[in-house]
BAMILO-917534 format. One record per residue (C-alpha): x, y, z. Coordinates in steps of 0.1 Angstrom, whole numbers, plus 2048, in hexadecimal, padded with zeros to 3 digits. Layout:
XYZ/...
//
This chain:
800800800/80D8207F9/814834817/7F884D81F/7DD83B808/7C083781F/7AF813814/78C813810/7767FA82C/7697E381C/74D7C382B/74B7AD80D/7637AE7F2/75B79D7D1/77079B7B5/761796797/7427A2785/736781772/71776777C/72876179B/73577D7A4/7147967A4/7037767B1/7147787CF/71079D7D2/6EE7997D2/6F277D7EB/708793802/6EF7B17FE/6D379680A/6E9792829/6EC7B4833/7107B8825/71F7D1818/72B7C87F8/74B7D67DD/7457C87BA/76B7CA7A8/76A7BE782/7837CC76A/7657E0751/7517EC76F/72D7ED76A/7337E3747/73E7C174F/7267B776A/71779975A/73C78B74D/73F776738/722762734/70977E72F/72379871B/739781704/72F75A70B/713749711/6F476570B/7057716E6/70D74C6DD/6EB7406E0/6DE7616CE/6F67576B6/6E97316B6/6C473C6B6/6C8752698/6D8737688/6C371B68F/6A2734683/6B6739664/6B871365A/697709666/684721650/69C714632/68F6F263E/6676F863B/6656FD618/6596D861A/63B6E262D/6356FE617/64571D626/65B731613/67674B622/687757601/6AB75A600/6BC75A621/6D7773629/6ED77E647/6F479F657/709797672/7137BC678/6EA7BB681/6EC7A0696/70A7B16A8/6F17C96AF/6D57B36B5/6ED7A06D3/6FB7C16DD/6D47CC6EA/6CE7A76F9/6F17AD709/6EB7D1714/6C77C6722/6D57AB734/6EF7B8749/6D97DB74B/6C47CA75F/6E47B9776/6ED7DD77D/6C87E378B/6CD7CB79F/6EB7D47AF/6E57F87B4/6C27ED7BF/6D57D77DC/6EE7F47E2/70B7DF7D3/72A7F57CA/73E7F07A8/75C7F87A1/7717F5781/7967EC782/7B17D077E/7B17C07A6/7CE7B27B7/7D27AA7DB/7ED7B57F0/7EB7AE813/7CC79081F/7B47A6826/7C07C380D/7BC7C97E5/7C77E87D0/7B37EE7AC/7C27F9793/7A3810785/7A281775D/7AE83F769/7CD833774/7C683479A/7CF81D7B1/7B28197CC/7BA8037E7/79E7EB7F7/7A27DE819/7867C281D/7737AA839/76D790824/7747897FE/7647757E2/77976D7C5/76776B7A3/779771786/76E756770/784743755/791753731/79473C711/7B672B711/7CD7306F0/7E771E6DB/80772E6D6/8087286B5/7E87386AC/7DD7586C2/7C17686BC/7C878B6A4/7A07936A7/7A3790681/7AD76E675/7AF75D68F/7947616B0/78E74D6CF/76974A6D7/76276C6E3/77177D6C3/75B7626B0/73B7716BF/7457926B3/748788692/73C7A3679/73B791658/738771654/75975B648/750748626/76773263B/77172365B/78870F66F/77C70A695/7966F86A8/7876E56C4/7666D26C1/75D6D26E5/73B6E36F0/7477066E5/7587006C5/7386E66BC/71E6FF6C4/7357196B3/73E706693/7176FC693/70A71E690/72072A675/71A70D665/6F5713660/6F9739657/70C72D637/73172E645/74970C639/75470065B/76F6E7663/76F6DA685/7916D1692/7956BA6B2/7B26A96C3/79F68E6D3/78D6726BD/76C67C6B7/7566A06BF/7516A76E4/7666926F4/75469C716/736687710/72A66970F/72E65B6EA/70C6506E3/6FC6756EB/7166826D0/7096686B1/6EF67F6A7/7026A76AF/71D693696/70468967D/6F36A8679/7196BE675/71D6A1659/6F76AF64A/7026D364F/7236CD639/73C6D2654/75B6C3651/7666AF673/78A6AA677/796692696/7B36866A7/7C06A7696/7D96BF6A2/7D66E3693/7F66F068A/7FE717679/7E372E664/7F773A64A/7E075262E/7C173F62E/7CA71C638/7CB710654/7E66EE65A/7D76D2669/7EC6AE674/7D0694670/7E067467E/7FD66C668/7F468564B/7F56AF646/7D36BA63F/7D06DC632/7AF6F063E/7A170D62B/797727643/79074F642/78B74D666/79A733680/7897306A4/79E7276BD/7837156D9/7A06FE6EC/78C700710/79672172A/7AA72B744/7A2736768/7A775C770/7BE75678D/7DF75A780/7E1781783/7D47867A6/7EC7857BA/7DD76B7D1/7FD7637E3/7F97857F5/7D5774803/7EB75380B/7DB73D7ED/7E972A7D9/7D771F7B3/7DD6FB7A9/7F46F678C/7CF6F6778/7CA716786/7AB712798/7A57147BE/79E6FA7CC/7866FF7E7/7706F1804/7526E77FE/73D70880E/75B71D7F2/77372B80A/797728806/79F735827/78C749842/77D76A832/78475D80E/77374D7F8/7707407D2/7587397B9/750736794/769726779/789731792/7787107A3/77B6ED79C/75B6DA789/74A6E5767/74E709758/72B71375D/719733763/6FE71D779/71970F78C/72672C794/70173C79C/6FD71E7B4/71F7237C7/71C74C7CC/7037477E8/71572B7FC/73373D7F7/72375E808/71174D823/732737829/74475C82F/726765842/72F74B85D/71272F852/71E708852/71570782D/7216F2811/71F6EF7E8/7136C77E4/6FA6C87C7/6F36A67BF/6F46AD79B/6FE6C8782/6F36C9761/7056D273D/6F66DB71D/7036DC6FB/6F06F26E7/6FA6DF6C8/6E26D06AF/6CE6C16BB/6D76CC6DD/6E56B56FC/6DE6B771D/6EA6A1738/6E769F75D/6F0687775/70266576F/703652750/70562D753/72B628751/72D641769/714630781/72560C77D/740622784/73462A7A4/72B6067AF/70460E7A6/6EE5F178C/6DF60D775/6C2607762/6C2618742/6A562572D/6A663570B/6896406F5/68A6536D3/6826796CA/67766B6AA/6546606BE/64A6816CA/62F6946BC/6406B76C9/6666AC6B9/6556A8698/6426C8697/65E6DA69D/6776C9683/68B6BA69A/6866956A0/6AE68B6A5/6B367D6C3/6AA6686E6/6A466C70C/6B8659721/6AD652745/6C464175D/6B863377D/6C161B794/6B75F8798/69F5EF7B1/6996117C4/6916277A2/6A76437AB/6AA65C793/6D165E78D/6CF66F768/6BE67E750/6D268372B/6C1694712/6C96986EB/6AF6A96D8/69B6CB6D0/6996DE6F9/6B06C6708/6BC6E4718/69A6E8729/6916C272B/6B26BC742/6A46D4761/6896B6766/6A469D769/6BA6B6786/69B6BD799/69369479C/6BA68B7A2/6BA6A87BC/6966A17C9/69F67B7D2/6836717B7/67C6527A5/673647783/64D641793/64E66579F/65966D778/63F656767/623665780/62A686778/60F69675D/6226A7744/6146B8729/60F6B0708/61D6B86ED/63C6BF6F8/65F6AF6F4/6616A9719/644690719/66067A70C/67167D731/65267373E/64F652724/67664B72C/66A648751/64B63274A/66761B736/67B619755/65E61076A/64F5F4759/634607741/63E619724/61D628712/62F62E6F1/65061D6F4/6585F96EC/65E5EF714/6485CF71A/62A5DA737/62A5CE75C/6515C975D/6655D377A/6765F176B/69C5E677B/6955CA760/6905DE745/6AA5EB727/6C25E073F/6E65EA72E/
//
């Protein structure tokens, strides 16, 4: 500290503006806190990156898309849409008011809970001290009760091919996309470079997915995949695996495909290679922590580190997610307010919004044998519901695994049009202690895609209405893998 700064007093630090940062904010405002918000942009970057540069302007992205090659597809039923064309210098502007709504209304709710936010580059100095670096230059110093840390994750590189904004993007530069590339190169085909290479795809881009493991999304189970890797094949994009991508020199990009040089045509290469936790330019020795050579923290299960300091987010171990992160702020916070709290959802769910889209929650059957359970397995078809084929979209199945004998409900795995909606059925059951009988008995409405939860439940108990499961069996009998 420099000598005569006077540090402001601060109750509840948080670093960070993102989903779980201004969750737990909120969360500290609820308990009578008073609460700092740091984030580097200020105001402008409450929201981070999920609602600014990730997962809000990627699915406007994907939607615009997806309405795009739907229309082209009704011609069939007698609906013509003329030529389509592309303006993505409107959709820029078109995300831009989504964005600006979206984290407008964070701000409300910050100022409305009397949550400061300040904007500036924070490191910590002492462990219960920070200075910010503010965008004027000034160095205001920060001396804190507690402290939050929240500074999310950035996408990782490759040395050999750093984003220039122009040629080659990661997946934020790829959202901001003002034209679009008669061609592209998209190295990395997990959930992000899928859903990426997917969209661009549709609008009328040539896409070449590049992946170093053996087959697209390596993450998830192979049989949810089948049908996300048959419908790139319809699109025309080109799937490259077990590939390493090497230089982009002009327009092509060098690919080593097993034993062979593959040369890639590509305007534009996306480099979507996973990210990195923000934790590296802290200074979290001064607070007495130390990162693990991954660079996350590596916490307790209510998300401190070490009394008055806690962590949340994608700076913690588990899946990347903005939920995640949303379901840690408050333990975190209540954790700093001296509660015996801890983070032990039984289940967290994942979503690929691919085409068709995958959801997945809970255990699959390997990973249930895994765990010493006898999983029952039941699958039925998208292809049989009334909903899937009004809407075009008939790829795909509903996977329900429970466990033999008592029913439990230990995952729900969804490929298929609103997977992404379908899967909150199968968290609130594995978190609710429910059973495939509580599933089967549940009315849901019809038409709708998620009748075919309901009818993957009635398999697993004995009495399918429109699947091929024989009546009056004992559903741990049944489509038994």
């Amino acid at each position: 500290m420099v000598v005569g700064e006077i540090a402001e007093a601060v109750d509840l630090l948080v670093v960070g503006g993102g989903p779980a940062g201004y969750a737990a904010a909120l969360r500290g405002a609820q308990r009578g806190r008073d609460v700092l918000v740091v984030d580097r942009d200020g105001e402008e970057g409450v929201g981070g990156v999920c609602l600014r540069a990730g997962c809000i302007p990627s699915k406007a992205l994907i939607e615009m898309a997806g309405v795009a090659e739907r229309a082209a597809g009704y011609s069939s039923a007698g609906l013509s849409v003329g030529e389509r064309s592309v303006d993505l210098g409107a959709f820029q502007a078109h995300k831009a008011r989504i964005v600006g709504e979206l984290t407008g209304g964070v701000r409300s709710l910050l100022a409305g809970a009397g949550v400061r936010v300040l904007a500036g580059d924070l490191r910590f100095t002492r462990p219960d001290q920070a200075v910010v670096r503010t965008p004027a230059g000034r160095a205001a110093f920060v001396e804190f009760r507690d402290v939050v840390i929240a500074t999310g994750s950035r996408p990782a590189v490759l040395p050999h091919l750093v984003p220039d904004g122009v040629h080659v993007l990661d997946s934020t530069g790829a959202l901001d996309l003002a034209e679009l590339p008669a061609t592209v190169a998209v190295v990395g085909a997990g959930y992000i470079g899928v859903e990426l290479g997917t969209a661009l795809a549709k609008l009328g881009s040539s896409v070449t997915l590049v992946e170093m493991a053996d087959r697209i999304l390596p993450e998830i189970d192979v049989a949810l995949t089948r049908p996300v890797a048959r419908r790139l094949d319809e699109l025309g994009v080109t799937v490259l695996t077990a590939a390493r991508a090497g230089e982009h020199r002009g327009t092509i990009l060098h690919v080593r495909c097993g034993d062979r040089d593959v040369e890639v045509k590509a305007d534009v290469v996306i480099v979507a290679v996973g990210r990195r936790p923000n934790t590296d330019e802290l200074g979290l020795d001064r607070l007495g922590v130390t990162p693990g050579d991954d660079g996350l923290l590596h916490v307790a299960p209510d998300r401190t580190l070490r009394p008055h300091v806690a962590a949340i987010g994608d700076v913690t171990p588990g899946p990347a997610l903005a939920h995640k992160g949303y379901a840690e702020a408050p333990v975190a916070v209540d954790a700093l307010c001296g509660d015996r709290v801890a983070f032990q959802p039984a289940a967290i769910p994942a979503v690929v919004f691919a085409d068709p889209e995958i959801a997945t929650v809970g255990l699959s059957a390997a990973a249930a044998r895994a765990e010493g359970l006898d999983p029952v397995v039941t699958t039925v078809p998208m292809a049989g519901n009334g909903r899937a084929l009004t809407l075009r979209a008939p790829r795909g199945t509903v996977q329900l695994v429970s466990e033999t004998g008592t029913g439990l409900v230990l995952g729900l795995h969804v490929v298929g049009p609103h997977a992404s909606e379908l899967v909150a059925e199968g968290t609130v059951a594995i978190e609710m202690g429910a059973t495939v009988e509580d599933l089967a008995d549940t009315v849901h409405v019809h038409p709708t895609v998620g009748e075919q939860v309901q009818e993957a439940a009635r398999a697993a108990a004995g009495r399918g209405l429109h699947s091929a499961s024989p009546a009056r069996r004992p559903h741990h009998h049944l489509n038994k893998e």
